[in-house]
DRENPANU-271632 format. One record per atom (N, C-alpha, C): atom name; x, y, z negated; residue in one letter; residue number from 0. Coordinates in steps of 0.001 Angstrom, whole numbers. Atoms other than C-alpha are relative to their C-alpha. Example, Ala and Ser with C-alpha at 12.3 -4.5 7.8 and 13.67 -1.06 7.14 Angstrom:
BEGIN
<atom><atom>N</atom><east>890</east><north>-1190</north><up>0</up><type>A</type><seq>0</seq></atom>
<atom><atom>CA</atom><east>12300</east><north>-4500</north><up>-7800</up><type>A</type><seq>0</seq></atom>
<atom><atom>C</atom><east>900</east><north>1200</north><up>0</up><type>A</type><seq>0</seq></atom>
<atom><atom>N</atom><east>-820</east><north>-1190</north><up>60</up><type>S</type><seq>1</seq></atom>
<atom><atom>CA</atom><east>13670</east><north>-1060</north><up>-7140</up><type>S</type><seq>1</seq></atom>
<atom><atom>C</atom><east>-770</east><north>1090</north><up>-730</up><type>S</type><seq>1</seq></atom>
END
This chain:
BEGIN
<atom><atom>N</atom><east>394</east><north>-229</north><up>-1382</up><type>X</type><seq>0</seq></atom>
<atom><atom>CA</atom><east>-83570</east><north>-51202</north><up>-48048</up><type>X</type><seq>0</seq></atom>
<atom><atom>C</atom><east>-994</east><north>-1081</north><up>402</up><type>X</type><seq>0</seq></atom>
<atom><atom>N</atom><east>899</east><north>1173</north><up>71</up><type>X</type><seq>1</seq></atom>
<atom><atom>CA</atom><east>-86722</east><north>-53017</north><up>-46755</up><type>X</type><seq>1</seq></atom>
<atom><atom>C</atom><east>384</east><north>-357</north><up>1450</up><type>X</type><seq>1</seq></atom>
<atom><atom>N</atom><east>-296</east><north>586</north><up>-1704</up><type>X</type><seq>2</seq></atom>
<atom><atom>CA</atom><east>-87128</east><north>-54905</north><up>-43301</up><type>X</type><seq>2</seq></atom>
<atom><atom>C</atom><east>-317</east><north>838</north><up>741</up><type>X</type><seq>2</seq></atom>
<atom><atom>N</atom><east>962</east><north>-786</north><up>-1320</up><type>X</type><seq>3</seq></atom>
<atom><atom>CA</atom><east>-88690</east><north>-52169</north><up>-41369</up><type>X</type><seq>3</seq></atom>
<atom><atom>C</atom><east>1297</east><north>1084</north><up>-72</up><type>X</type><seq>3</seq></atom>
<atom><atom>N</atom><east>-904</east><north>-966</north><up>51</up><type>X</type><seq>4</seq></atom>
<atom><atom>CA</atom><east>-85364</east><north>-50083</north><up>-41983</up><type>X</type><seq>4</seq></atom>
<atom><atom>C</atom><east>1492</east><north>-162</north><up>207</up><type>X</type><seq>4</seq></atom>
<atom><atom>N</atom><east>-1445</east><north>129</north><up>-610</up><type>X</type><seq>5</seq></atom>
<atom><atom>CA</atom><east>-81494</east><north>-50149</north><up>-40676</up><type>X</type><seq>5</seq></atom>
<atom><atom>C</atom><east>960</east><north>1259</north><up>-633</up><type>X</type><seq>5</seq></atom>
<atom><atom>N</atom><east>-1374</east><north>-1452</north><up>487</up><type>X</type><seq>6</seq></atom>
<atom><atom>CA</atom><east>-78686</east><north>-47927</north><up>-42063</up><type>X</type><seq>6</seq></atom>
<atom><atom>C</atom><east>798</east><north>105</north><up>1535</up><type>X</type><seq>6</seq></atom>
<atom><atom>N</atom><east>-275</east><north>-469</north><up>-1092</up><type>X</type><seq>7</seq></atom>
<atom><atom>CA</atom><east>-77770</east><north>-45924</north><up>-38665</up><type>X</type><seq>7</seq></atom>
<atom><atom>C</atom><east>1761</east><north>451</north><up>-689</up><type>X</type><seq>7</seq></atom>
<atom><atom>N</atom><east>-1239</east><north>-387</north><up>-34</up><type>X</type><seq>8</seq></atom>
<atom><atom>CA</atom><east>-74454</east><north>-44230</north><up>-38069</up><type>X</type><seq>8</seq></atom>
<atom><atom>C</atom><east>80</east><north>1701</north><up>-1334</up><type>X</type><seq>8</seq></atom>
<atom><atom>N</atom><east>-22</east><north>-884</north><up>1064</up><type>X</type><seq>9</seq></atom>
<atom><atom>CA</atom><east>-73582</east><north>-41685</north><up>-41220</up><type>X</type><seq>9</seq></atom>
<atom><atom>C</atom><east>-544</east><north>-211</north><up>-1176</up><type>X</type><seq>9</seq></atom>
<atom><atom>N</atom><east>1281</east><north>405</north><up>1583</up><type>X</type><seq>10</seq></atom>
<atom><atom>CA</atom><east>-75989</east><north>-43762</north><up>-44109</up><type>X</type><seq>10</seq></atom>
<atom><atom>C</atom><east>-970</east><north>321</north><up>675</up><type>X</type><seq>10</seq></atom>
<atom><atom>N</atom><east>1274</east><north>-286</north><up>143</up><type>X</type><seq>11</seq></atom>
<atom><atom>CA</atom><east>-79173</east><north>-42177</north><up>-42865</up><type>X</type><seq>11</seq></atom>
<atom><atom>C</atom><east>-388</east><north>-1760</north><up>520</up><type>X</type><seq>11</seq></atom>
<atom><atom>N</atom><east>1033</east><north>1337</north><up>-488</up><type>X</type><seq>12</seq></atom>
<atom><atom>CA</atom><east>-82096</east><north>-44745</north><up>-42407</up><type>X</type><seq>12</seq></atom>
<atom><atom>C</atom><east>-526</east><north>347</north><up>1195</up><type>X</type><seq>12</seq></atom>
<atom><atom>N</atom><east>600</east><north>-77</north><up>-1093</up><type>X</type><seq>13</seq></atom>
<atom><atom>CA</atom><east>-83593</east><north>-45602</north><up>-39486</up><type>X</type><seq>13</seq></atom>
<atom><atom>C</atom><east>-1325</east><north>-1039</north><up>-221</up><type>X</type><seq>13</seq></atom>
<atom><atom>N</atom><east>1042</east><north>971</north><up>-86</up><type>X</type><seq>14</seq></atom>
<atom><atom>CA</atom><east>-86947</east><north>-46815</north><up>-39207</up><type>X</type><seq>14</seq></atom>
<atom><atom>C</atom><east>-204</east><north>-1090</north><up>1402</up><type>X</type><seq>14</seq></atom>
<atom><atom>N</atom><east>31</east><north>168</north><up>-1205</up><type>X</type><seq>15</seq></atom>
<atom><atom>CA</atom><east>-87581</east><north>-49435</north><up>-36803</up><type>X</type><seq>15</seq></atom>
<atom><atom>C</atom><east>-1228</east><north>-962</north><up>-154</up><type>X</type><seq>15</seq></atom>
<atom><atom>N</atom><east>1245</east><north>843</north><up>204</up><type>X</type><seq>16</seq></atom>
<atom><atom>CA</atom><east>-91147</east><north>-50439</north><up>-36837</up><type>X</type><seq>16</seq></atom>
<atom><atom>C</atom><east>-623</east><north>796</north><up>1494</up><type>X</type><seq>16</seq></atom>
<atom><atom>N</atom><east>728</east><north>51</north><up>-1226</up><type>X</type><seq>17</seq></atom>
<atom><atom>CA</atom><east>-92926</east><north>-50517</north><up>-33676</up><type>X</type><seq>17</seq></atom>
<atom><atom>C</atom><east>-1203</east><north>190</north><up>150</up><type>X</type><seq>17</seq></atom>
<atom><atom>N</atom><east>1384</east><north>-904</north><up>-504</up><type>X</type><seq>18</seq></atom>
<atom><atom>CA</atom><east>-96121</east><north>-49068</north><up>-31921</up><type>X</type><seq>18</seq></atom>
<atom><atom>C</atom><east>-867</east><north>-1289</north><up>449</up><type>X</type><seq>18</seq></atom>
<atom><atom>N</atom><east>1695</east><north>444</north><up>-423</up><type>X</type><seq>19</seq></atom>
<atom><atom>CA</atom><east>-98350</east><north>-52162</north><up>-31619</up><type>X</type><seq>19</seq></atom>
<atom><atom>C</atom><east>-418</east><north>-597</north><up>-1521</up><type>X</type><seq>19</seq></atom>
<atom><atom>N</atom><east>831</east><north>155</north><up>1224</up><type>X</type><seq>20</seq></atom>
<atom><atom>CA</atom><east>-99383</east><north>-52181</north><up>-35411</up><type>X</type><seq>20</seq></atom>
<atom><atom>C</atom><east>-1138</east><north>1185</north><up>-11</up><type>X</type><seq>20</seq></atom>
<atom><atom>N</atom><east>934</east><north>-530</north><up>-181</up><type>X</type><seq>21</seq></atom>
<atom><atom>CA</atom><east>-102318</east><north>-50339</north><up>-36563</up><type>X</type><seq>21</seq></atom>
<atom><atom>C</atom><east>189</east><north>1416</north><up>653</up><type>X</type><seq>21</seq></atom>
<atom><atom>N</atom><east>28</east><north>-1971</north><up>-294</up><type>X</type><seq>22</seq></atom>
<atom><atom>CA</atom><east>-102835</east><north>-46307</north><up>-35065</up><type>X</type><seq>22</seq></atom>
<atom><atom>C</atom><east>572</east><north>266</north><up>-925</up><type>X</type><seq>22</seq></atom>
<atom><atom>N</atom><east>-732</east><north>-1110</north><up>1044</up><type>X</type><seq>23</seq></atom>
<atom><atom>CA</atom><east>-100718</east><north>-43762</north><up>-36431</up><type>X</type><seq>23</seq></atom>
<atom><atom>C</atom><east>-1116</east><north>900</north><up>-819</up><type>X</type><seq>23</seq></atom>
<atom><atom>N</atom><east>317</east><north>-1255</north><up>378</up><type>X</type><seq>24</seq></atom>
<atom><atom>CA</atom><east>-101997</east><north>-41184</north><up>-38603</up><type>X</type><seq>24</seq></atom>
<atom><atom>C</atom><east>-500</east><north>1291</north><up>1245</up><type>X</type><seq>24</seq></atom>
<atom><atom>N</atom><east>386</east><north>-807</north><up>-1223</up><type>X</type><seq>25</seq></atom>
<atom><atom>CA</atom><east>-101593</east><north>-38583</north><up>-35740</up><type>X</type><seq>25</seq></atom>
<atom><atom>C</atom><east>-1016</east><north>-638</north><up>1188</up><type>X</type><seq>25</seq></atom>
<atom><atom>N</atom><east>1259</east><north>714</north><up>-1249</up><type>X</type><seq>26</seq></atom>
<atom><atom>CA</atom><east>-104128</east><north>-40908</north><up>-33363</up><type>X</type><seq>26</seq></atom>
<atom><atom>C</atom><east>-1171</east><north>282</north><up>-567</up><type>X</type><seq>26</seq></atom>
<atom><atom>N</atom><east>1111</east><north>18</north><up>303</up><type>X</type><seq>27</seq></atom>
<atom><atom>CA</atom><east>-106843</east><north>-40307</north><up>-35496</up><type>X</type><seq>27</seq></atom>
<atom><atom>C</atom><east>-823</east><north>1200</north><up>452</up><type>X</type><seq>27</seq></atom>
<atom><atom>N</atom><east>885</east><north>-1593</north><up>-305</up><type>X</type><seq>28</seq></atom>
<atom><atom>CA</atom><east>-108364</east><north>-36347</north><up>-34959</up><type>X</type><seq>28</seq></atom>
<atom><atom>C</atom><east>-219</east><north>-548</north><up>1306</up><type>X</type><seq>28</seq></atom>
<atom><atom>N</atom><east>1375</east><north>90</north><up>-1175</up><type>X</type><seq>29</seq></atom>
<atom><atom>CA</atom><east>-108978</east><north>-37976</north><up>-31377</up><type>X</type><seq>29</seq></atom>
<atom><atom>C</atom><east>-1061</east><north>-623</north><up>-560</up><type>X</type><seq>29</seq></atom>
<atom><atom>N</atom><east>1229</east><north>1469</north><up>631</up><type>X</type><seq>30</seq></atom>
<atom><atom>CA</atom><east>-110861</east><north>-41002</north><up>-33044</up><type>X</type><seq>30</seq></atom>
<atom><atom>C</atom><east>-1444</east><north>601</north><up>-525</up><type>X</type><seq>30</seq></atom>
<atom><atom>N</atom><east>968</east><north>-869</north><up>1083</up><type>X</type><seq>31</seq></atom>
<atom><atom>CA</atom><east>-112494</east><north>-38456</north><up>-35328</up><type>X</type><seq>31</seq></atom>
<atom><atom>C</atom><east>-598</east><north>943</north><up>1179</up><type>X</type><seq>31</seq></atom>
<atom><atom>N</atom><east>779</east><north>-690</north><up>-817</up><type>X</type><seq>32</seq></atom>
<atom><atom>CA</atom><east>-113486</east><north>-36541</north><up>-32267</up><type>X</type><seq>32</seq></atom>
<atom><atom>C</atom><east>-917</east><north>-655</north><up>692</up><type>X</type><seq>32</seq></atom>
<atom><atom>N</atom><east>725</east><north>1011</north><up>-670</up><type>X</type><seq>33</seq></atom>
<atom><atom>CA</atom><east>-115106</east><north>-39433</north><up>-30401</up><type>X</type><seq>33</seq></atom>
<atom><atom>C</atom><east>-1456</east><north>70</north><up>-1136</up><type>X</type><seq>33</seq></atom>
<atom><atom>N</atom><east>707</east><north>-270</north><up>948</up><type>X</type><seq>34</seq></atom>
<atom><atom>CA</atom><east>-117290</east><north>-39982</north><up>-33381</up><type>X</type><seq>34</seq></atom>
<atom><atom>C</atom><east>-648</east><north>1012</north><up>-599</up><type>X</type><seq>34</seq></atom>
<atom><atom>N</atom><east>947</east><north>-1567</north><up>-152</up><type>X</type><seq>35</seq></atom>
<atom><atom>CA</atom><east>-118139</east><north>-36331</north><up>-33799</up><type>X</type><seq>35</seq></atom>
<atom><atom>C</atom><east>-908</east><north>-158</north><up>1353</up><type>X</type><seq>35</seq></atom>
<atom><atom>N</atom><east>1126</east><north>-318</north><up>-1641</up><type>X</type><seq>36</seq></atom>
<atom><atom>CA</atom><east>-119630</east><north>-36432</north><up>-30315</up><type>X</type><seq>36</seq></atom>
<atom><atom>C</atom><east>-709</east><north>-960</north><up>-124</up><type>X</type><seq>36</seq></atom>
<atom><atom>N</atom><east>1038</east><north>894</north><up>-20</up><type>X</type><seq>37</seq></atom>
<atom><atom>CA</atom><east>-121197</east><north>-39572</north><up>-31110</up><type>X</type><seq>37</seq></atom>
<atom><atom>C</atom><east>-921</east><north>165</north><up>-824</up><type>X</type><seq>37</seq></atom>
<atom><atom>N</atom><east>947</east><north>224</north><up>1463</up><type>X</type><seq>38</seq></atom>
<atom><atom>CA</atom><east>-122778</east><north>-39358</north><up>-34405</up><type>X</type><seq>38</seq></atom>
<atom><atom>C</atom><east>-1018</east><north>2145</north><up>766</up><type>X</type><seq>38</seq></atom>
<atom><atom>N</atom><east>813</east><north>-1144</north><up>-792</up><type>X</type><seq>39</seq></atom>
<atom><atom>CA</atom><east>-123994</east><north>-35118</north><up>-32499</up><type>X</type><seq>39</seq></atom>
<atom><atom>C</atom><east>-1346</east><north>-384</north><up>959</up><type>X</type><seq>39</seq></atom>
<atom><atom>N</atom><east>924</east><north>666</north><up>-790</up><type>X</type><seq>40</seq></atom>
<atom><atom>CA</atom><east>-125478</east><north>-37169</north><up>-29807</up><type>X</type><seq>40</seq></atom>
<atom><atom>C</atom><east>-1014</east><north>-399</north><up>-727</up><type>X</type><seq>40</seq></atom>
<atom><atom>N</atom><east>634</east><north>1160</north><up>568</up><type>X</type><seq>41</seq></atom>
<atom><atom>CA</atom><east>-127129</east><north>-39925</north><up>-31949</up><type>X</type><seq>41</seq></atom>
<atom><atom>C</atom><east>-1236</east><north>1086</north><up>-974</up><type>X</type><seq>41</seq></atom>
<atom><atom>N</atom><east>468</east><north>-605</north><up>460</up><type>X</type><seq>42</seq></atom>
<atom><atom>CA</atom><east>-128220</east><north>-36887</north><up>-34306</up><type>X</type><seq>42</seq></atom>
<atom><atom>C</atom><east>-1236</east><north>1038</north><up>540</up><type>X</type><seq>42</seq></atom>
<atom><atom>N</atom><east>675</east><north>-745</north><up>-750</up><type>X</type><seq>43</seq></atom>
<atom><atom>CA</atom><east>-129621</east><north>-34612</north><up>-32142</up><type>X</type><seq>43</seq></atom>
<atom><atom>C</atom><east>-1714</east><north>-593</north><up>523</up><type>X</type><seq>43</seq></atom>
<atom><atom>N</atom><east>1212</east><north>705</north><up>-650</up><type>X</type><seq>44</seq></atom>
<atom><atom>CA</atom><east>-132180</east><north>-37043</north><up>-30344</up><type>X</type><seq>44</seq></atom>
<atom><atom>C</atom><east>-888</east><north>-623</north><up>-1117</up><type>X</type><seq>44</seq></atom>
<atom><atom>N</atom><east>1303</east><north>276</north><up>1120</up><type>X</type><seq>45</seq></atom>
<atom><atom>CA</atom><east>-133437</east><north>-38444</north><up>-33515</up><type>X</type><seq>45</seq></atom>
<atom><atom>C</atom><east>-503</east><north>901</north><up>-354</up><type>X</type><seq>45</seq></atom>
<atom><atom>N</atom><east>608</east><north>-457</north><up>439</up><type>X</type><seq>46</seq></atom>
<atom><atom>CA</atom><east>-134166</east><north>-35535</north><up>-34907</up><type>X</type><seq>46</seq></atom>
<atom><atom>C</atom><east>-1140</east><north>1132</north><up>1438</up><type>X</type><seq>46</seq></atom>
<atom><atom>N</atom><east>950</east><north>-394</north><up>-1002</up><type>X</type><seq>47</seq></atom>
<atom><atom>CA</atom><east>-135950</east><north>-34585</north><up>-31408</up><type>X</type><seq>47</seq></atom>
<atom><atom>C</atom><east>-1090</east><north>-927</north><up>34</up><type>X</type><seq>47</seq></atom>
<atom><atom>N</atom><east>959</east><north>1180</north><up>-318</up><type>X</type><seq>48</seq></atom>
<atom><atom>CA</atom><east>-137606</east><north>-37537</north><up>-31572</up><type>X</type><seq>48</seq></atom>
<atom><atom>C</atom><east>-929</east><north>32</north><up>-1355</up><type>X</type><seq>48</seq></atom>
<atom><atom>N</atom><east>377</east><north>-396</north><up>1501</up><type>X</type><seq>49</seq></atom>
<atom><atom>CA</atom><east>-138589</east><north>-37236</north><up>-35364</up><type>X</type><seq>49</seq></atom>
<atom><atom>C</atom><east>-955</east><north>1262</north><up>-248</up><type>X</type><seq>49</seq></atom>
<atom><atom>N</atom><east>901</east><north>-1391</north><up>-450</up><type>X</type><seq>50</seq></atom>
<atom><atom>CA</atom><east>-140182</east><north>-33848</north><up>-34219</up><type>X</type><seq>50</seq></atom>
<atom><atom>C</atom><east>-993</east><north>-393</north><up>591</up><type>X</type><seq>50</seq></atom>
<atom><atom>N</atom><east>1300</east><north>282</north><up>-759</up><type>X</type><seq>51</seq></atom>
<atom><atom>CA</atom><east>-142457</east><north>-35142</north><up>-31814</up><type>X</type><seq>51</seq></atom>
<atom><atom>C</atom><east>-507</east><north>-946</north><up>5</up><type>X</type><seq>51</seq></atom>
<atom><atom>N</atom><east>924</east><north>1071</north><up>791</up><type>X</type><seq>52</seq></atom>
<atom><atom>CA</atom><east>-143610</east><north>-38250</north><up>-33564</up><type>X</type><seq>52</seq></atom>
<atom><atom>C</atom><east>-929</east><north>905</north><up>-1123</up><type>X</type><seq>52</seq></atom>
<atom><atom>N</atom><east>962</east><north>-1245</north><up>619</up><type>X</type><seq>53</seq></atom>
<atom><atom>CA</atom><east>-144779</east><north>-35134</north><up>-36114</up><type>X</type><seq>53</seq></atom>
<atom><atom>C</atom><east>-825</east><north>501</north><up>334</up><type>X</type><seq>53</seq></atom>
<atom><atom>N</atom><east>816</east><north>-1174</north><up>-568</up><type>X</type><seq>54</seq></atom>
<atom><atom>CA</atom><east>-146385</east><north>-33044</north><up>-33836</up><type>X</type><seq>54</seq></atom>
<atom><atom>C</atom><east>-994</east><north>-893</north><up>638</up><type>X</type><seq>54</seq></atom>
<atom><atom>N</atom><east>1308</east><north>904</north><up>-146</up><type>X</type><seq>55</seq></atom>
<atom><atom>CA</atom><east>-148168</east><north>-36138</north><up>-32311</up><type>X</type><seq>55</seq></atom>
<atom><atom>C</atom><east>-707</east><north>-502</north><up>-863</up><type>X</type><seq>55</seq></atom>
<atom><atom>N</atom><east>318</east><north>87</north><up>1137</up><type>X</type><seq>56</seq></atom>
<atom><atom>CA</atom><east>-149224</east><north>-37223</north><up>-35616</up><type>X</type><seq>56</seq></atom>
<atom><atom>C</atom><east>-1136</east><north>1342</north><up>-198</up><type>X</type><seq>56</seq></atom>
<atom><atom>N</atom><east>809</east><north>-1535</north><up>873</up><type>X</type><seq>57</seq></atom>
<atom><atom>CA</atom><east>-150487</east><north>-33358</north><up>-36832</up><type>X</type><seq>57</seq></atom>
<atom><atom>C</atom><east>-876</east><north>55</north><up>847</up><type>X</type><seq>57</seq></atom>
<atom><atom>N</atom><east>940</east><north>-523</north><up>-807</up><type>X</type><seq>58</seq></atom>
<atom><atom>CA</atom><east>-152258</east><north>-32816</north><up>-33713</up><type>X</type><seq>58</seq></atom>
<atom><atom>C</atom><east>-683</east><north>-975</north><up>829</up><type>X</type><seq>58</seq></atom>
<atom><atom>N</atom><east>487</east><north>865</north><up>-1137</up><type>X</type><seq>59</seq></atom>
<atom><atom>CA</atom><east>-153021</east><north>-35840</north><up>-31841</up><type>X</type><seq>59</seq></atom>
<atom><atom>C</atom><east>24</east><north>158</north><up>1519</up><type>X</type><seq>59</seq></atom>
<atom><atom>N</atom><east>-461</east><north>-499</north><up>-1354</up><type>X</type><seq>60</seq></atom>
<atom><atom>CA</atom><east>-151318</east><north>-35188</north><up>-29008</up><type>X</type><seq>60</seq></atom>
<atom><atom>C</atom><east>960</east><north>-1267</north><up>1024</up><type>X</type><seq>60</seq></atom>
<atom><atom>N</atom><east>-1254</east><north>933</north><up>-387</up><type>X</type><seq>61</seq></atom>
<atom><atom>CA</atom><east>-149284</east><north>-38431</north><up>-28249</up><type>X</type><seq>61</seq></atom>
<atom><atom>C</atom><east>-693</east><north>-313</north><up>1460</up><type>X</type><seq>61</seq></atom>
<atom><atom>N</atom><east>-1746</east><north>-26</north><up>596</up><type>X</type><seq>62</seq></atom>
<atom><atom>CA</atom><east>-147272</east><north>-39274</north><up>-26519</up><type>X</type><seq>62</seq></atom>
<atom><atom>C</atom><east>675</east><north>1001</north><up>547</up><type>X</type><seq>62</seq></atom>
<atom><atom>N</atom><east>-1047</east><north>-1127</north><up>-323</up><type>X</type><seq>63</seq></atom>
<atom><atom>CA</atom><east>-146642</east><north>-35824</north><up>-25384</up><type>X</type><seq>63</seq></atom>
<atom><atom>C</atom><east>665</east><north>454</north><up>-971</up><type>X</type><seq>63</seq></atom>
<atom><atom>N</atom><east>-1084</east><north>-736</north><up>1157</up><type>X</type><seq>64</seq></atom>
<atom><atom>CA</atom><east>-144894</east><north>-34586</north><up>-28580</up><type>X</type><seq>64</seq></atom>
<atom><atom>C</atom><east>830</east><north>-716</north><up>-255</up><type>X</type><seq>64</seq></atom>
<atom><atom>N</atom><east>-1224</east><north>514</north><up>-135</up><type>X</type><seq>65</seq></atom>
<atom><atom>CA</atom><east>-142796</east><north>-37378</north><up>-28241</up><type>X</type><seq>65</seq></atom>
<atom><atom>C</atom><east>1211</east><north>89</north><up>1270</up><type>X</type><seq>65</seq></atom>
<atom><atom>N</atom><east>-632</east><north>105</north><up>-790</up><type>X</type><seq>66</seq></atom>
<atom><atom>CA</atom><east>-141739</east><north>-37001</north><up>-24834</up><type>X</type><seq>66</seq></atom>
<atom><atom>C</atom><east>633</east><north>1208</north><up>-4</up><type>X</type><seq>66</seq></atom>
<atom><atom>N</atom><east>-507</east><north>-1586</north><up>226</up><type>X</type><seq>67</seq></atom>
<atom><atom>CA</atom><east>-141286</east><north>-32967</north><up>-25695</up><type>X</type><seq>67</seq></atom>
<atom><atom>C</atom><east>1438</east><north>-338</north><up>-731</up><type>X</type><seq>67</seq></atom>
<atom><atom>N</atom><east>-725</east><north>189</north><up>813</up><type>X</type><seq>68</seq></atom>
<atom><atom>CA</atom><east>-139441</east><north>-33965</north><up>-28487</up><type>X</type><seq>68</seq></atom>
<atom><atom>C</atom><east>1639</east><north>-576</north><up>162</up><type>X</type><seq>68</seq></atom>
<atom><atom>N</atom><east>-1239</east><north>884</north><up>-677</up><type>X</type><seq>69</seq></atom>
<atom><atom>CA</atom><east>-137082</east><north>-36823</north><up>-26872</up><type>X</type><seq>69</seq></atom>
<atom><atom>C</atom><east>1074</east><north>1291</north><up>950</up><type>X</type><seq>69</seq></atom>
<atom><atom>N</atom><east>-983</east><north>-1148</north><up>-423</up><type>X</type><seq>70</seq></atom>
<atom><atom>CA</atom><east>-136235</east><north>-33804</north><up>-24139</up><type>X</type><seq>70</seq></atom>
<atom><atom>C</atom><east>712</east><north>1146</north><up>-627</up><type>X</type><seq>70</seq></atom>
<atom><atom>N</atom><east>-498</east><north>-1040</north><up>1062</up><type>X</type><seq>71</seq></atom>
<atom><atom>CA</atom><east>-135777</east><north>-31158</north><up>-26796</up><type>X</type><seq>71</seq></atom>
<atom><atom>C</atom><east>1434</east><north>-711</north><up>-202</up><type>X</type><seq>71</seq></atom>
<atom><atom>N</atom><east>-1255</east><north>159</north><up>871</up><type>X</type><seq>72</seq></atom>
<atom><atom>CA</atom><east>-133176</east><north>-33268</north><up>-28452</up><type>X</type><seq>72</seq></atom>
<atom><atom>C</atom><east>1449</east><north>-554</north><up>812</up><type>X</type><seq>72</seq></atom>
<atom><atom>N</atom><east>-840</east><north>374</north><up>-1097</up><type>X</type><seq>73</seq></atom>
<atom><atom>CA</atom><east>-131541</east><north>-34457</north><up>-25397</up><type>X</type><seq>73</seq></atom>
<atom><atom>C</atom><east>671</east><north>1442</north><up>673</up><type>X</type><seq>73</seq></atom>
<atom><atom>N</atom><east>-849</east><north>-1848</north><up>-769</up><type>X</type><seq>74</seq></atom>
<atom><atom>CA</atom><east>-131044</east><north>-30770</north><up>-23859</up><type>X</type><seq>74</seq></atom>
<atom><atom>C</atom><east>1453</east><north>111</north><up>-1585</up><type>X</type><seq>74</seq></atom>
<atom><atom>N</atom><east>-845</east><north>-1064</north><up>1246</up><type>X</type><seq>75</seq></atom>
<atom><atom>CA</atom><east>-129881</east><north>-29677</north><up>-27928</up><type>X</type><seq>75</seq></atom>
<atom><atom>C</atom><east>1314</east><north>-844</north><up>90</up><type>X</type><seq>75</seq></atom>
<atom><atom>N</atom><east>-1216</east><north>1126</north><up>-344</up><type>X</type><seq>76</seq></atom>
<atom><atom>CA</atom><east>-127478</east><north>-32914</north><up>-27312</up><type>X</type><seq>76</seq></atom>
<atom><atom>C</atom><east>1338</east><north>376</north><up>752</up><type>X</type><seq>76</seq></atom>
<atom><atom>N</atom><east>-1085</east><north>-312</north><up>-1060</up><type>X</type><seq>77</seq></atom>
<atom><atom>CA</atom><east>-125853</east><north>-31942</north><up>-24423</up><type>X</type><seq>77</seq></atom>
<atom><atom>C</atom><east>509</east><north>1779</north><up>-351</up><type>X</type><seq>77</seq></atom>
<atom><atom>N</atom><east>-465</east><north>-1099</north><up>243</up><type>X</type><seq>78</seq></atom>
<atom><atom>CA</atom><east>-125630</east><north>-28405</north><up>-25448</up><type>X</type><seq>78</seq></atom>
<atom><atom>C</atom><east>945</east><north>26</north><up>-1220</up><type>X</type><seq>78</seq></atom>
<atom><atom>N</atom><east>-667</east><north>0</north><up>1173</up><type>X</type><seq>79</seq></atom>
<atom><atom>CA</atom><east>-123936</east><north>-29536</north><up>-28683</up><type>X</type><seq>79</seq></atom>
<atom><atom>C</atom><east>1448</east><north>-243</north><up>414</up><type>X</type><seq>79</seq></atom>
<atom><atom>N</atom><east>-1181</east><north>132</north><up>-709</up><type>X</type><seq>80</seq></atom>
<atom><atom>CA</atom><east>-121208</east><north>-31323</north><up>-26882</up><type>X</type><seq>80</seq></atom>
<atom><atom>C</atom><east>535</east><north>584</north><up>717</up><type>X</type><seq>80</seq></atom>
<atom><atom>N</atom><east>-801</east><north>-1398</north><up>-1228</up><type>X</type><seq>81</seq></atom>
<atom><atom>CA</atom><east>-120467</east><north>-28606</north><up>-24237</up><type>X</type><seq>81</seq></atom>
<atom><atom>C</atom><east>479</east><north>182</north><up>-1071</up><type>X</type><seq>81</seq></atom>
<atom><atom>N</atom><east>-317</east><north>-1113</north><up>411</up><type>X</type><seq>82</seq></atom>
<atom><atom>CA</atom><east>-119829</east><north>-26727</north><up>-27061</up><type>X</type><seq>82</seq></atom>
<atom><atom>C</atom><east>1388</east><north>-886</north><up>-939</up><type>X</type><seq>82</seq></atom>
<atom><atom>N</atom><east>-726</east><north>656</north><up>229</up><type>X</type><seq>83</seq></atom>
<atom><atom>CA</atom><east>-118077</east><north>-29357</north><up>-28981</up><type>X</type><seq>83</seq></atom>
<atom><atom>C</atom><east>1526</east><north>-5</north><up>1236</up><type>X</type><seq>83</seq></atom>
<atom><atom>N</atom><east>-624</east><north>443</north><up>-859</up><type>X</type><seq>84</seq></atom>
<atom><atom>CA</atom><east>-115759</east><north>-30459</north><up>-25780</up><type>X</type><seq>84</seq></atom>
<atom><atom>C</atom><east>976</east><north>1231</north><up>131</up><type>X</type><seq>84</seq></atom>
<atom><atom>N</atom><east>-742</east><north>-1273</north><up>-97</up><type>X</type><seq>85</seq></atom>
<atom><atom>CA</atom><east>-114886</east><north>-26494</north><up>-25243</up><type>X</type><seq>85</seq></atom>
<atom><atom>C</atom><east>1227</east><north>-132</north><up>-623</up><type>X</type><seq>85</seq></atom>
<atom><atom>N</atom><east>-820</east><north>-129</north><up>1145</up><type>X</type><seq>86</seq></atom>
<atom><atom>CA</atom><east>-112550</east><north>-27138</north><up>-28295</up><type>X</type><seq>86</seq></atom>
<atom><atom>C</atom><east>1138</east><north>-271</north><up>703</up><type>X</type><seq>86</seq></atom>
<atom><atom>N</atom><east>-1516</east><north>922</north><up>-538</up><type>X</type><seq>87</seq></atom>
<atom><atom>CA</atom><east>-109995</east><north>-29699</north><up>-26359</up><type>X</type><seq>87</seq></atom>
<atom><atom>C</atom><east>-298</east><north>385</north><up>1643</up><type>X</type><seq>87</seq></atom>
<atom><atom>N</atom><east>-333</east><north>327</north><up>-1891</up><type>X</type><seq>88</seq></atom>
<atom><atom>CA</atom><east>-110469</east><north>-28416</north><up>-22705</up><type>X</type><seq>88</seq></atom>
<atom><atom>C</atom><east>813</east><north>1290</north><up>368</up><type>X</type><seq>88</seq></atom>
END
């Protein structure tokens, strides 16, 4: 029997380890959701932004194909997460 365990009433074990060591297992799918919405965010705008550093580049258009671009990926952003968020509301 180790330290984190007690023989209760009948033999069974009892665990008795306490809730301010690391997160459980079950805490994580939020954690992992935070991080989905972040790394969506983070994704989204670069590759809006990555677009209209291109298109200013190809055409010589700056810095409107960046500022297109920045909004593009900012709308696709927020539309990602609505859709994301739907999941847990």
């Amino acid at each position: 029997m180790s330290g984190r365990e007690a023989q209760g009433e009948g033999g069974e074990k009892k665990d008795l380890r306490n809730d301010a060591g690391p997160p459980a297992i079950k805490d994580l799918p939020g954690l992992a959701a935070f991080v989905s919405l972040g790394s969506t965010i983070a994704t989204c705008v670069a590759v809006g932004v990555a677009i209209g550093l291109g298109v200013d580049q190809w055409l010589s258009f700056a810095p409107w194909g960046l500022v297109a671009g920045l909004v593009l990926g900012v709308v696709a952003a927020v539309v990602s997460v609505y859709k994301l968020a739907r999941r847990w509301l």
